[in-house]
C-alpha positions, 0 to 999 in steps of 0.5 A: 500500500502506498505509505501516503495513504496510510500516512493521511489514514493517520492524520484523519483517524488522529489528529483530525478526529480523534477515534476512541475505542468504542466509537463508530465512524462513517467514511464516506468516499466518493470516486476513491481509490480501494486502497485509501478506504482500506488504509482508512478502515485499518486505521479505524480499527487500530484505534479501537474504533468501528468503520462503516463505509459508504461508497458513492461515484459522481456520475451517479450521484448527478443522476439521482440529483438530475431527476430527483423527486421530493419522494426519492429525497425524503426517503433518503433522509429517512434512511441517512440521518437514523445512520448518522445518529449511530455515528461519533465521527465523520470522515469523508473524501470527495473525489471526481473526474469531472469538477463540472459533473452538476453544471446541468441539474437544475437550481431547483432540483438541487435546492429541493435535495439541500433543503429535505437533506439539511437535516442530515448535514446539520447533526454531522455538522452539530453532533459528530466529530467531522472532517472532510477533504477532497481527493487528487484527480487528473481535473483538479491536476489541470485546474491548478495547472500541474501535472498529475504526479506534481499535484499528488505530491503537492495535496499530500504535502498539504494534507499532512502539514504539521498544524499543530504549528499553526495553534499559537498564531491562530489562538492569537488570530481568534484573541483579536476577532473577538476584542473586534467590532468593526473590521474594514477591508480594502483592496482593488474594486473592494471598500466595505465594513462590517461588524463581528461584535459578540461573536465567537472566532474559530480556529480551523487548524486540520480538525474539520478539513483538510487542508486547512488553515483558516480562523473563521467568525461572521459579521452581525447580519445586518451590518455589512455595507459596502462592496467587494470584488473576488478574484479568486474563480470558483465552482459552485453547484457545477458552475464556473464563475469568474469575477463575482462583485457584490453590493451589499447594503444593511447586510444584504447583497441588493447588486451581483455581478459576474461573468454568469450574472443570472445563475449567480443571481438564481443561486443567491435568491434561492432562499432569503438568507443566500443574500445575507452573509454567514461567515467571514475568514482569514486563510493562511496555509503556507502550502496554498498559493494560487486557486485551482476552483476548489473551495476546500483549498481555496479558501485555506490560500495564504494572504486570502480571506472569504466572505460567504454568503448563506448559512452560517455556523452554530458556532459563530451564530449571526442568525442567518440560515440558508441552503446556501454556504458560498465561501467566495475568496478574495486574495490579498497579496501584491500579485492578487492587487493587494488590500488591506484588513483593518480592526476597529481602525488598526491595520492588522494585514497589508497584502496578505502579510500579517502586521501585529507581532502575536498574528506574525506566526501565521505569516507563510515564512513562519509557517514554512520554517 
């Protein structure tokens, strides 16, 4: 067996969810090699812990989307959530061919799934011990313009990153987002304010994806005035946007444009809450330079930060719920244009460089040493 896998097999059933003996664990793979499910099961069981496995393939889940019926859904739930009540830890690994495999489902079809599934995701999400990460492929290969044997070295390299060395720059990092109220950002097309005042910062170090390297908080609902301009491009519901400009005012986006305006729009009235925003971030995985379209790395890139619209999370509650839970990036070092993060007037990042002496340890040359 690749030593690889079982080196990530490590990581996962470790640091990243802890197996006790006695505990049940989900792996849900999606187009994984045998050999990675196999080296996480032993690993499982090395820990005393009791593997169940749930095997999926892309192309087939795009078709039970396509066609979906409120029936076909409903009964997945019945089946699914009384499976996830029996589980003290989630592990999933998402792989696929095609990056684009959901471009032709319509809106609808997958905003009936998200709603009649959400109670599934919100007990793993609430209840579980949960981490997920997505899988090497040739499509994600292309989208960071690498080769297929570059790329698995550089996503193994990522994914077993010793975060513990992140721990005191992001306890820092959380220290400063909770002693906030207004954070403002500026940068190229970008000049808005929000307040964080009275909710909780999160540091997110390899426990709940991976990679990772992120501390997350959100703004007060209703407070968000401004715009912003991303120029990270992303995915979302299997669609390629580029260029994405919101307007937000009282915390709500009242303007979207984009290089698709109208499916952006479609996503952002699926629900009243996809205009407000659920989580604002700051990422700074030293690995992580450049977007390859895939959130779960995108969002971890260093000198970036996201600002999501939709859902938001129990553990930085602003009251906002939706199906949605878009984290679009912003990159912020001088290659991106630069931009500047500051905290009640104090400028705590200038181009994606942390300034304050305790947040330094987080800058990439830290990191990397």
């Amino acid at each position: 067996m690749d030593a690889r896998y079982t080196r990530l097999a490590d990581v996962l059933t470790g640091f990243s969810t802890d197996l006790q003996p006695g505990e049940n664990v989900l792996i849900d793979a999606q187009d994984i090699p045998d050999a990675m499910i196999i080296a996480l099961v032993r690993a499982a069981r090395q820990r005393g812990a009791t593997p169940q496995v749930h095997i999926q393939h892309s192309r087939v889940s795009r078709a039970l989307l396509h066609d979906g019926t409120e029936a076909q859904h409903t009964l997945a739930a019945s089946l699914e959530l009384p499976r996830m009540k029996k589980m003290h830890a989630y592990i999933a690994l998402r792989g696929s061919g095609n990056i684009f495999e959901n471009s032709d489902v319509a809106p609808e079809k997958i905003a009936l799934y998200s709603r009649i599934l959400r109670p599934v995701l919100d007990y793993r999400v609430k209840k579980t011990k949960w981490v997920v990460l997505r899988w090497p492929s040739p499509s994600m290969a292309q989208l960071a313009h690498q080769s297929t044997e570059a790329f698995e070295d550089f996503y193994f390299k990522v994914c077993t990153l010793d975060y513990a060395r992140m721990v005191p720059g992001m306890a820092a990092l959380k220290e400063a987002m909770e002693a906030t109220d207004q954070v403002c950002i500026k940068g190229d097309g970008t000049d808005l304010c929000f307040s964080i005042k009275g909710i909780p910062a999160n540091p997110c170090g390899g426990l709940r994806n991976i990679p990772d390297g992120e501390v997350y908080t959100a703004p007060v609902r209703d407070s968000i005035n401004g715009v912003i301009q991303y120029n990270a491009p992303t995915v979302y519901q299997g669609t390629n946007f580029s260029d994405v400009r919101l307007v937000f005012k009282k915390g709500k986006i009242v303007e979207a444009r984009a290089n698709n305006t109208k499916r952006l729009n479609e996503i952002l009235d699926s629900d009243p809450g996809a205009r407000y925003v659920g989580e604002f971030a700051l990422g700074f995985n030293p690995y992580i330079l450049e977007p390859m379209q895939d959130i779960l790395f995108d969002e971890k890139i260093a000198g970036s930060f996201h600002l999501t619209p939709g859902q938001c999370y129990d553990t930085a509650f602003n009251g906002n719920k939706s199906v949605v839970h878009w984290d679009l990036v912003c990159i912020q070092r001088p290659e991106y244009g630069g931009g500047e993060i500051y905290f009640d007037g104090k400028l705590i990042r200038k181009d994606g460089v942390f300034l304050p002496k305790p947040l330094q340890k987080l800058n990439r040359e830290f990191l990397l040493k």
